[in-house]
N, C-alpha and C positions, 0 to 999 in steps of 0.2 A: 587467737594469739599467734603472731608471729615467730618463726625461728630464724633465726639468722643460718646464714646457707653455711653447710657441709663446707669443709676446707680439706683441700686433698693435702694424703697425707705424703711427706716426701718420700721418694727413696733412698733406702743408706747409701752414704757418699761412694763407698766401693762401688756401689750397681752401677753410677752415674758414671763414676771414671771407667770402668768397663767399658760400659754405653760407647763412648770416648775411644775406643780402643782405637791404632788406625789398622786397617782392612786392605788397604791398595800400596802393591811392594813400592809405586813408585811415589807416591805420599813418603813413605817412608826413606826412601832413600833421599830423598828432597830435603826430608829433616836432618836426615846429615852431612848434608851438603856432598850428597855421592852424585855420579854420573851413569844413568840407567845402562846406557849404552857402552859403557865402560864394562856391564858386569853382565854374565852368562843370566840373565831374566828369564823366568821362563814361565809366560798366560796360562799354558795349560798346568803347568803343576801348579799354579795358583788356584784356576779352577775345580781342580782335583781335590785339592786340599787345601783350602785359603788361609791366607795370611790372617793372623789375630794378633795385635802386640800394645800391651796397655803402654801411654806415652811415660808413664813412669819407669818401667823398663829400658824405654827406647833412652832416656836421660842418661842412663847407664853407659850407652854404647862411647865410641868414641867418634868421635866429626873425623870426617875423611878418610877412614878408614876402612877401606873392602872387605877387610881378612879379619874383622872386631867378632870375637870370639862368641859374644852375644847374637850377632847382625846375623853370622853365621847359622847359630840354632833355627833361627825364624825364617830368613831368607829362600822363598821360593825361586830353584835353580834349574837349566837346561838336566843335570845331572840328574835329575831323580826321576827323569822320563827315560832315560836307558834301559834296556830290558835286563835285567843281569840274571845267571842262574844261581838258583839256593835262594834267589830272594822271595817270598811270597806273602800271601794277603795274611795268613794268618803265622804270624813267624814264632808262637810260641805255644800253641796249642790252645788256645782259648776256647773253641768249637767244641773238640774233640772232651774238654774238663768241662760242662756244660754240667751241673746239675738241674735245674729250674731256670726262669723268667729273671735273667738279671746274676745268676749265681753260678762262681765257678768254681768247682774243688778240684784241687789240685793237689795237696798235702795234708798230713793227718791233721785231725785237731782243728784246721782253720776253714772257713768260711769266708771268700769274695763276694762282693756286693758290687755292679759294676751299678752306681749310685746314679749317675747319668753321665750323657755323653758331651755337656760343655768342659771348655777351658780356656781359659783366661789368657792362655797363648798355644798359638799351635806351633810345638816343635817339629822341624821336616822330620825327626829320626822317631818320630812318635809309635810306637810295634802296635797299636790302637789304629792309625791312620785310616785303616779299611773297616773297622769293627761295625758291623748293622746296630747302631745306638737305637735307629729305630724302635727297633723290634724285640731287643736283649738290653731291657734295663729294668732294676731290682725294683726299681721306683713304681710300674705299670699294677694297676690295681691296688693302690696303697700300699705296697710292699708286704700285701699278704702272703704270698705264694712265699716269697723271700723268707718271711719271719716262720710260716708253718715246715718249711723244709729243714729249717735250722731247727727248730723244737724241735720234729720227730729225730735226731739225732746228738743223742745225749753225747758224742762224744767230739762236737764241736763245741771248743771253749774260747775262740778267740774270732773276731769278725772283724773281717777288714774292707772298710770304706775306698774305692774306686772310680776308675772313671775311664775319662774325661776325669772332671779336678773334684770328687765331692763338695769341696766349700765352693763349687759355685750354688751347689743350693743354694735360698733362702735359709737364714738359721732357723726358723718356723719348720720347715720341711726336715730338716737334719733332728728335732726334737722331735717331730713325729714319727720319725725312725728309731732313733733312741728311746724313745716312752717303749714303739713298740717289741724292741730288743730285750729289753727292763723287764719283761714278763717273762723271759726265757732263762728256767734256775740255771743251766749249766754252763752259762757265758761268765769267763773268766776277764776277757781282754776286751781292748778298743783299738783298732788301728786305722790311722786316716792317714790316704796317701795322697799327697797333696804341692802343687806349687804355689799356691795364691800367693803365701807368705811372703815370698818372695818378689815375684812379679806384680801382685797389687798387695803390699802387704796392708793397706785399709781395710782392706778381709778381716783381717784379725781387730773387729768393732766391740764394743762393751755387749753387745747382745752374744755374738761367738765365744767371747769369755764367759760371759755369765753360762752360757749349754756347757761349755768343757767344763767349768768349776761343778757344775752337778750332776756329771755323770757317775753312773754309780760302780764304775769300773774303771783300772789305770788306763790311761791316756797315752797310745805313740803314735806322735804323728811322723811321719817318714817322707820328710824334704825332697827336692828334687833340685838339686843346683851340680851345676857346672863347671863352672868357672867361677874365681875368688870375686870378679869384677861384677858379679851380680847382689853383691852385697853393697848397702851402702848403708846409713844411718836411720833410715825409715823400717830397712827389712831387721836390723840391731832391735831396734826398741816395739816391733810385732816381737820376733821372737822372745824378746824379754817379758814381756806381757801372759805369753802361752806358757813362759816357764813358772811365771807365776801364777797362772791360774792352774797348775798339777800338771802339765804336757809334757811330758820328755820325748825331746828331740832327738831323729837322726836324720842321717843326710846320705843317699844315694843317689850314684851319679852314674853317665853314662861315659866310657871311654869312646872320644871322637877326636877324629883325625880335622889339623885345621883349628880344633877349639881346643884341647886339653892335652892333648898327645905327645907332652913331655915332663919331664920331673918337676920342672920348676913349677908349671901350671897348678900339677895334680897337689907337690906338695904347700902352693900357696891357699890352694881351694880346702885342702885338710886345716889348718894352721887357722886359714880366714875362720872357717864355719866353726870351730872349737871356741876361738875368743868370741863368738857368737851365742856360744851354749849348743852346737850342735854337733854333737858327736859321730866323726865317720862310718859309716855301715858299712855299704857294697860300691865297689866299683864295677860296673856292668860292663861285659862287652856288648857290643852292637848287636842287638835281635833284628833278623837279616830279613825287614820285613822291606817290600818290595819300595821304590821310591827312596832307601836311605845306605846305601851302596859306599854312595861316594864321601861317608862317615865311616867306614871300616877301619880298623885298624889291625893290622897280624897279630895274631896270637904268641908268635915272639918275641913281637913290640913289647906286647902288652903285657907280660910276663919279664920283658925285662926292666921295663919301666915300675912293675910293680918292685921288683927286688928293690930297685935302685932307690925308692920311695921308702919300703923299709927301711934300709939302712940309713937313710936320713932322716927318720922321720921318733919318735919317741912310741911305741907300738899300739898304742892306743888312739894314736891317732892316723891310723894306715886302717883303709876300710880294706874289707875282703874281696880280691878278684874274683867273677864269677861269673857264669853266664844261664842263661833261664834255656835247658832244653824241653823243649813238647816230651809229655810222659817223665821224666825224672821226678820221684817225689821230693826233692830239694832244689834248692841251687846250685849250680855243679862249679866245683874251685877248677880254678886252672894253672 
C-alpha cells in the first residue's frame, strides 16, 4: 500500500517574517531612501553587535529622515565604538545576581529567567548587548536546573520571562516551560518581558493566545516601546488580542537622548500606549552599558522632563523615573 508523501509543515507567518528581517545597515538605509555616506556608519559596531530589524518596523520609520527616532534605536554608529568611562560590559549587575544556569535574583520574592538570548531587533542601547547567551540561559537542560532552584525556594512567588525577547521562542518551548513551572505550589505570578508585540506583532498568533489563556496564573507582560511612532494599527489590534486573552499590559521605556528626550515625545508615547491598553510603568535611565554612551541623558534632564510630564500629563499616565543599580534590591527613583 502506498502513502502518499509527508507534507512539510509550514512555519508560523511571524518565524518567516523574522527570517525576513534586514541584517545589513546599508540595506536598510537604502529602504529609506537615506545616504550611507551621509551618516556616521559604523562595520565594526555592526560586527559587534548586528543589526536585526523586522521590515514591519522598518515601515514605521520615516523616508529621508537620519534623526527618525526608530532608525535611531537600531542604527549601528561610529559612536558606540568610543571608549567612554562608567561604561561597561555588565552595566547592571547581572553576573554578580547569578543564582543557577539562566537565573538571576536580584530582589525578594522574584525569580529571572534569562529564556534565551534571541530578539527580533537589536537595540544599540541594549544593557544585554555583552551578555554570554551562550552559556547563561534558563532554557540549557530543559530548564531543570531553572525549575529546581525556584522549588527549593518557597519564597519565590513571581517568575519573570527574559532575554533577548522570550516570545522568540517557539510557543511549544514557552509551554514547556510553563507546564514545567505549573508544578511549583508557591508561584504566585507570570511575567514576560517582551518587544515582539511591537516590532512583529504576528507574534501574538492564535497558538501564543491559546498558552496565555491557559496559564494558571495572572498574566504581565511588560512592553518595551519608545517612541509613540512605534505604534501603528497591527501592534493596536496584537495588543487587543493579549488583552483579551487575560495579559495586562505595561509599557517601559528607556530615556534616550535624540529619540524621546523631550516632553512632547515622552508625553505622546504615554497617551499613544494608554489608548492602546497599555499602561505607563518605568521610565528608565540609560544602563551605562559600554557601546550606548551616546544615548545618555543627565540626570537633570531627566528629572526635569519628568516634572514637566507630570504636570501635563493625568497621573496615571506618567510612568515612574528610575534607574536599575548593581546591588540595590529595587529600582532606584530619581
Amino acid at each position: 500500500m502506498q502513502h502518499a508523501p509527508l507534507q512539510a509543515v509550514p512555519a508560523p507567518r511571524w518565524q518567516q517574517l523574522w527570517r525576513e528581517a534586514v541584517r545589513d545597515p546599508r540595506e536598510l538605509l537604502d529602504l529609506l531612501g537615506l545616504d550611507p555616506a551621509a551618516l556616521t556608519l559604523s562595520d565594526e559596531a555592526a560586527a559587534q553587535f548586528p543589526l536585526r530589524v523586522p521590515r514591519g518596523f522598518i515601515a514605521r520609520m520615516r523616508r529621508g529622515d537620519p534623526d527618525d527616532p526608530l532608525l535611531r534605536q537600531v542604527l549601528p554608529l561610529d559612536a558606540e565604538m568610543a571608549p567612554m568611562p562608567g561604561f561597561g560590559l555588565d552595566a547592571v549587575g547581572d553576573t554578580a545576581a547569578k543564582a543557577g544556569n539562566g537565573v538571576i535574583r536580584k530582589y525578594q520574592g522574584r525569580a529571572l529567567l534569562v529564556a534565551t538570548g534571541s530578539c527580533a531587533v537589536n537595540c544599540r542601547y541594549c544593557f544585554r548587548r555583552h551578555f554570554p547567551y551562550a552559556e547563561e540561559t534558563a532554557a540549557a537542560g530543559g530548564w531543570r536546573e531553572a525549575i529546581e532552584l525556584i522549588r527549593a525556594d518557597d519564597s519565590i512567588d513571581e517568575v519573570i520571562l527574559s532575554g533577548g525577547d522570550p516570545w522568540s521562542l517557539a510557543t511549544a518551548k514557552l509551554a514547556e516551560l510553563t507546564d514545567a513551572l505549573a508544578t511549583v505550589p508557591h508561584l504566585r505570578r507570570l511575567r514576560v518581558h517582551t518587544r515582539l508585540p511591537v516590532v512583529l506583532p504576528e507574534r501574538v498568533d492564535t497558538a501564543l493566545l491559546e498558552w496565555v489563556a491557559r496559564l494558571p496564573w495572572p498574566l504581565t507582560v511588560v512592553l518595551h516601546v519608545n517612541h509613540a511612532n512605534e505604534f501603528d494599527a497591527s501592534v493596536d489590534a496584537a495588543l487587543a488580542r493579549l488583552r483579551q486573552a487575560g495579559a495586562n499590559l505595561l509599557n517601559q521605556a528607556v530615556l534616550l537622548r535624540g529619540v524621546n528626550d523631550n516632553v512632547d515625545a515622552l508625553a505622546d508615547l504615554c497617551e499613544r500606549g494608554y489608548r492602546a491598553g497599555v499602561l505607563p510603568y518605568y521610565l528608565h535611565q540609560l544602563d551605562r552599558v559600554q557601546g550606548a554612551a551616546h544615548f545618555e541623558v543627565p540626570d537633570e534632564q531627566a528629572r526635569a522632563l519628568h516634572s514637566a510630564l507630570a504636570a501635563r500629563l493625568s497621573g496615571y499616565l506618567v510612568p515612574r523615573l528610575v534607574r536599575e543599580v548593581a546591588g540595590d534590591t529595587g529600582k532606584r527613583p530619581l
